[in-house]
C-alpha positions as CSV (number, residue, x, y, z in Angstrom):
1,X,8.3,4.6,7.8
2,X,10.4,2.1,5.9
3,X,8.4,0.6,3.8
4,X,11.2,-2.1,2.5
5,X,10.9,-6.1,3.9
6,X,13.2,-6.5,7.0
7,X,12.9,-9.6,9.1
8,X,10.7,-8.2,10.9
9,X,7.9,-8.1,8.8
10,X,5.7,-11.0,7.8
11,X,4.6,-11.6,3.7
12,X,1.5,-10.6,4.3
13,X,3.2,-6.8,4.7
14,X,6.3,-8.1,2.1
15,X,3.1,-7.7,-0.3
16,X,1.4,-5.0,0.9
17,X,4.9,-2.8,1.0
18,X,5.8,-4.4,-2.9
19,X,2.0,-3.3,-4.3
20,X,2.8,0.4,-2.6
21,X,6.1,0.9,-3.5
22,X,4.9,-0.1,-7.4
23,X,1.8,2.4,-7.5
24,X,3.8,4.9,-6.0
25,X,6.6,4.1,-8.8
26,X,4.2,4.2,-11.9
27,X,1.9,7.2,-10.0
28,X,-1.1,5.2,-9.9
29,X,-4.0,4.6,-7.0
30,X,-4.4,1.4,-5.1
31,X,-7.9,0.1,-5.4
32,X,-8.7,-2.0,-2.0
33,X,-11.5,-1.9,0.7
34,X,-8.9,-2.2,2.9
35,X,-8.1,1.9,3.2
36,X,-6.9,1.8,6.7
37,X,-3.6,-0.4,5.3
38,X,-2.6,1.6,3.0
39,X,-3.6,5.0,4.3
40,X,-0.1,4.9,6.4
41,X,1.8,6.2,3.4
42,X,2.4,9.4,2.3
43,X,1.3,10.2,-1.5
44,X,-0.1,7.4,-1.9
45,X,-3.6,7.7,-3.7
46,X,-5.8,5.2,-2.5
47,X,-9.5,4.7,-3.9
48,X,-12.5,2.4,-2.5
49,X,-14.6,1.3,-5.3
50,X,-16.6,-0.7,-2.7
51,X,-17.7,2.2,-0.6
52,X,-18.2,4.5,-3.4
């Protein structure tokens, strides 16, 4: 998985790959309904406040 912005890629994933790379830098969770996005990456703690 390459998580880094190619040409490829549009900004909505330039964003989503910038927010992952950061949490996974500092060690902290991403907060977001939106699980199955972010689920893809490996060590990457991801919490849903929204669904308890």
């Amino acid at each position: 998985m390459n998580l880094l912005y190619d040409e490829k890629n549009d900004s909505h994933h330039y964003t989503i790959d910038t927010l992952t790379l950061h949490a996974l830098s500092l060690g902290i969770p991403i907060v977001t309904n939106n699980e199955k996005e972010f689920n893809r990456v490996p060590n990457l703690k991801v919490e849903n406040w929204i669904a308890g």
